[in-house]
C-alpha positions as CSV (number, residue, x, y, z in Angstrom):
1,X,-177.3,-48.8,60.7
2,X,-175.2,-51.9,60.1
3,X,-174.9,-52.2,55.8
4,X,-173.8,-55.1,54.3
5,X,-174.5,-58.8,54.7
6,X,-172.8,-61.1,57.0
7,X,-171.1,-64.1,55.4
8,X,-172.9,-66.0,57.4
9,X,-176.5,-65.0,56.4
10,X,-175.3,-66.4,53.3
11,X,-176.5,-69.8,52.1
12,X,-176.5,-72.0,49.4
13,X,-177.3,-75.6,48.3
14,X,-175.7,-78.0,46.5
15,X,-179.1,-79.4,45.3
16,X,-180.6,-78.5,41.5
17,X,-182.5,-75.2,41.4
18,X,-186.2,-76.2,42.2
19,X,-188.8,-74.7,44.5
20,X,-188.1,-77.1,47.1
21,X,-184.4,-75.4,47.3
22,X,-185.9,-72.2,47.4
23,X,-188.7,-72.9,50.0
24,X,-185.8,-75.0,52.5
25,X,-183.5,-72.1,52.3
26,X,-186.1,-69.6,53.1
27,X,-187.5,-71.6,55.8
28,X,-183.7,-72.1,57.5
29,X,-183.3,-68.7,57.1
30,X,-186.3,-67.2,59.2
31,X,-185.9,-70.3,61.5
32,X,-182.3,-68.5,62.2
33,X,-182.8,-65.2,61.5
34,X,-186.5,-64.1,62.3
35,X,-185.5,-60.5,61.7
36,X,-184.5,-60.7,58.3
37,X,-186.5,-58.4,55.8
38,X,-185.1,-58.9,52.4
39,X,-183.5,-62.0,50.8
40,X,-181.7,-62.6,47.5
41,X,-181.6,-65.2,45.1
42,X,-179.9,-67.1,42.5
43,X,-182.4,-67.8,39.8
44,X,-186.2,-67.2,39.9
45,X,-187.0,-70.5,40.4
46,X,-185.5,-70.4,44.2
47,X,-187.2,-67.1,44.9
48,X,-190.4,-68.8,43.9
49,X,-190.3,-71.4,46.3
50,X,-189.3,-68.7,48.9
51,X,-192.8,-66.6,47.8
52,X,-194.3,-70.2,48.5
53,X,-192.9,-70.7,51.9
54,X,-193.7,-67.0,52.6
55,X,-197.5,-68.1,51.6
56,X,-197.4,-70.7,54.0
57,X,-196.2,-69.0,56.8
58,X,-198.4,-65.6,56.3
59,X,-195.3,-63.5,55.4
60,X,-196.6,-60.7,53.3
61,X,-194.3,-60.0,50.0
62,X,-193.1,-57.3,50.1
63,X,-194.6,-55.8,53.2
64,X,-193.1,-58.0,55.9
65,X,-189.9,-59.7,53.6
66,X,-188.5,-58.6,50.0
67,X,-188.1,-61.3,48.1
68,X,-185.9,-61.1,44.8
69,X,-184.4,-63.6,41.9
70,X,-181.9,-63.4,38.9
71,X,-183.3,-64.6,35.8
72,X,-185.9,-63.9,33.4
């Protein structure tokens, strides 16, 4: 079992936080990484746009991909 991320499975956007940001990282990650199961955020706002593009694709949160944000 391999632990730990890889910096490369690490992104981030020099855009403002909005769901948009959330949703294009999301999307570039499964484009690259279709195996992924779990994904991290910055603020809540980012992992919202991720649930989105998980809505839109027929991911199932959390069954297929764990989503989580920082924030309130």
């Amino acid at each position: 079992m391999r632990l730990g991320l890889p910096h490369h499975l690490i992104g981030r956007s020099d855009r403002p936080s909005r769901l948009a940001v959330g949703r294009d990282l999301l999307m570039h990650l499964l484009e690259a990484h279709p195996e992924v199961d779990a994904v991290s955020f910055a603020n809540d706002e980012l992992a919202a746009g991720a649930l989105f593009e998980c809505a839109r694709r027929g991911v199932r949160v959390p069954e297929d991909l764990a989503i989580m944000g920082f924030s309130d």
